[in-house]
C-alpha positions in Angstrom: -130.5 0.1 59.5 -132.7 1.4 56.7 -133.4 5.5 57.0 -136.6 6.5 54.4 -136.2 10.3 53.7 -139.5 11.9 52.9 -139.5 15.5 52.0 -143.1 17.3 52.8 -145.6 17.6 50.4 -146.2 20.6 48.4 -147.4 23.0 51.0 -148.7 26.9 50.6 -146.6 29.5 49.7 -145.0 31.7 51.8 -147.4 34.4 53.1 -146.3 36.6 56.3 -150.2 38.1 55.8 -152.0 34.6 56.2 -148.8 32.5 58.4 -146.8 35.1 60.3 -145.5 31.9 61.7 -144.3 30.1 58.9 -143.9 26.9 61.0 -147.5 26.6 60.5 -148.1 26.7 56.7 -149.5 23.9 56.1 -149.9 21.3 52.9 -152.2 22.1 49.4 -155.0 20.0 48.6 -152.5 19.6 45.7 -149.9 18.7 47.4 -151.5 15.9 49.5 -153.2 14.4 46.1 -149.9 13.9 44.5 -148.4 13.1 47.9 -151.2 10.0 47.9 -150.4 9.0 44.8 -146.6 9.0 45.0 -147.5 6.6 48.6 -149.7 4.3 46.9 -146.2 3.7 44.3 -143.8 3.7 47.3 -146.1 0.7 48.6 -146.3 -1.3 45.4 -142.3 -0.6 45.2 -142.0 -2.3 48.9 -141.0 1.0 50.7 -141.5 -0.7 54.0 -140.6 1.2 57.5 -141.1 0.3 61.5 -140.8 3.8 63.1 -142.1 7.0 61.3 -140.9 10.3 63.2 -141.8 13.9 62.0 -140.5 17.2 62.1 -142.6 19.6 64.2 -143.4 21.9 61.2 -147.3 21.8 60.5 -146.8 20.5 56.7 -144.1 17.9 57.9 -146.7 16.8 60.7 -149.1 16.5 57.8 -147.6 14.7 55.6 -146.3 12.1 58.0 -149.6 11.7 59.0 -150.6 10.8 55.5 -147.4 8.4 55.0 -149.3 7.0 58.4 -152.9 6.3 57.3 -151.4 5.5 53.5 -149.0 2.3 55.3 -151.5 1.6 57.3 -149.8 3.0 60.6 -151.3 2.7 63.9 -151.3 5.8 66.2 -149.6 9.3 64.8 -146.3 9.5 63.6 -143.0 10.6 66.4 -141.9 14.1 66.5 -138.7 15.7 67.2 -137.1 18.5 67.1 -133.9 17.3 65.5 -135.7 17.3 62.5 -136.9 21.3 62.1 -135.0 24.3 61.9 -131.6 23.4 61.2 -131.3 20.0 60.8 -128.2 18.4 61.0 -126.2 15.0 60.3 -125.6 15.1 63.8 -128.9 15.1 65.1 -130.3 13.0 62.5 -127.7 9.9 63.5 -128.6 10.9 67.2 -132.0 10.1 66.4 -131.1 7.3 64.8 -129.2 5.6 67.3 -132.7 5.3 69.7 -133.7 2.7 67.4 -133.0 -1.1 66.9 -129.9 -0.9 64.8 -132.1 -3.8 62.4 -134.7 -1.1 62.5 -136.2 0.4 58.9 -136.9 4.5 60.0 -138.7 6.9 58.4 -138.0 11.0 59.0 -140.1 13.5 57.4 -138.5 16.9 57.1 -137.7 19.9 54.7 -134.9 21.5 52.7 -132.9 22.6 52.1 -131.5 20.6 55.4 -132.6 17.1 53.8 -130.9 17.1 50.8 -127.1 18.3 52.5 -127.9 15.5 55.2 -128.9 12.4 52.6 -125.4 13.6 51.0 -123.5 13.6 53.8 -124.4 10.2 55.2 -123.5 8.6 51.8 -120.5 10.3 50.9 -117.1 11.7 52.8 -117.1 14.6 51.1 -120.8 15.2 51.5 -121.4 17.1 48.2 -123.4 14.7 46.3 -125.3 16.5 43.9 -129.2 15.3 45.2 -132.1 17.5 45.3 -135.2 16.1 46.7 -138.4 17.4 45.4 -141.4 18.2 47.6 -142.9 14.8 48.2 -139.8 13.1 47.1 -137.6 10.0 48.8 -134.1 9.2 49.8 -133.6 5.4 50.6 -130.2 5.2 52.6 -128.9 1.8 53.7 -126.2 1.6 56.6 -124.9 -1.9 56.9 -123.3 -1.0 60.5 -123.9 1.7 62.9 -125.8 5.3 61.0 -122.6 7.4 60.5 -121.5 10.0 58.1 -120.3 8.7 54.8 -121.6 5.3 56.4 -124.4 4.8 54.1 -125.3 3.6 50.9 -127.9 5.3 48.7 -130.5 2.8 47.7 -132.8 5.0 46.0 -133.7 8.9 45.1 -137.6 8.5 44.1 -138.8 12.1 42.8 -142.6 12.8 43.3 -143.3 13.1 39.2 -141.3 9.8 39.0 -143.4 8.5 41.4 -146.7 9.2 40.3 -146.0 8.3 36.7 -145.2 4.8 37.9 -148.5 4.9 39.7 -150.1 5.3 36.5 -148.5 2.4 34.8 -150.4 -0.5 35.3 -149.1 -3.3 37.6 -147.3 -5.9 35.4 -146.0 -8.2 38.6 
């Protein structure tokens, strides 16, 4: 199984006055331009994925539903819940184990929860230095069943990284 790890874009800053509910502060216009651009790279680099679930967070639903119209998707991304408040390495591989086990998955969440999961399925210890960057991309391949310290990190993309290959014209 292949698990993509997309952090949300760049979303608002935290504001009690406009979003007493923080769940709902959503994306910048900023952030969904360099979210596009990093998407357009992720396709020309052959990020590929068959199921795309979201957190329930307004700027996780957004940008998933960006990921979706930028791959092409058909229908809106999944939610769950596993993926919100609190997310854990537990609830992520219990998500994981509704799909195919052949299946390429791709889970849009937030940190700080992201980074301490991504760590934990590709080490025993499970502190791995990574820090993913609003917008940014964990690849993590499991060659058997998802499992802690199961899987192999195929790829940490960070958003500035991406876009600055976007730039670059295409040399293939």
């Amino acid at each position: 199984m292949d698990l993509v790890m997309i952090r949300h874009a760049k979303a608002g800053e935290r504001d009690a006055a406009r979003w007493p509910d923080d769940d709902l502060r959503p994306i910048t216009a900023e952030g969904a331009a360099e979210l596009a651009a990093a998407l357009k790279t992720m396709r020309r680099m052959g990020v590929a994925f068959d199921f795309l679930v979201s957190s329930p967070l307004v700027r996780a639903r957004q940008t998933a539903e960006l990921v979706a119209e930028a791959f092409g998707w058909e229908g809106p991304p999944s939610e769950s819940e596993a993926l919100g408040h609190g997310c854990t390495v537990a609830a992520v591989l219990d998500l994981l184990v509704k799909f195919p086990p052949d299946a390429a998955v791709a889970i849009v969440g937030h940190e700080p929860e992201f980074s301490k999961v991504a760590a934990k399925l590709v080490g025993r210890s499970g502190d791995a230095a990574i820090d993913l960057k609003k917008g940014g991309v964990i690849g993590i391949r499991f060659d058997g069943p998802p499992a802690a310290a199961a899987g192999r990190l195929e790829f940490l993309l960070k958003p500035g990284l991406l876009r600055k290959l976007g730039r670059r014209p295409d040399r293939g």
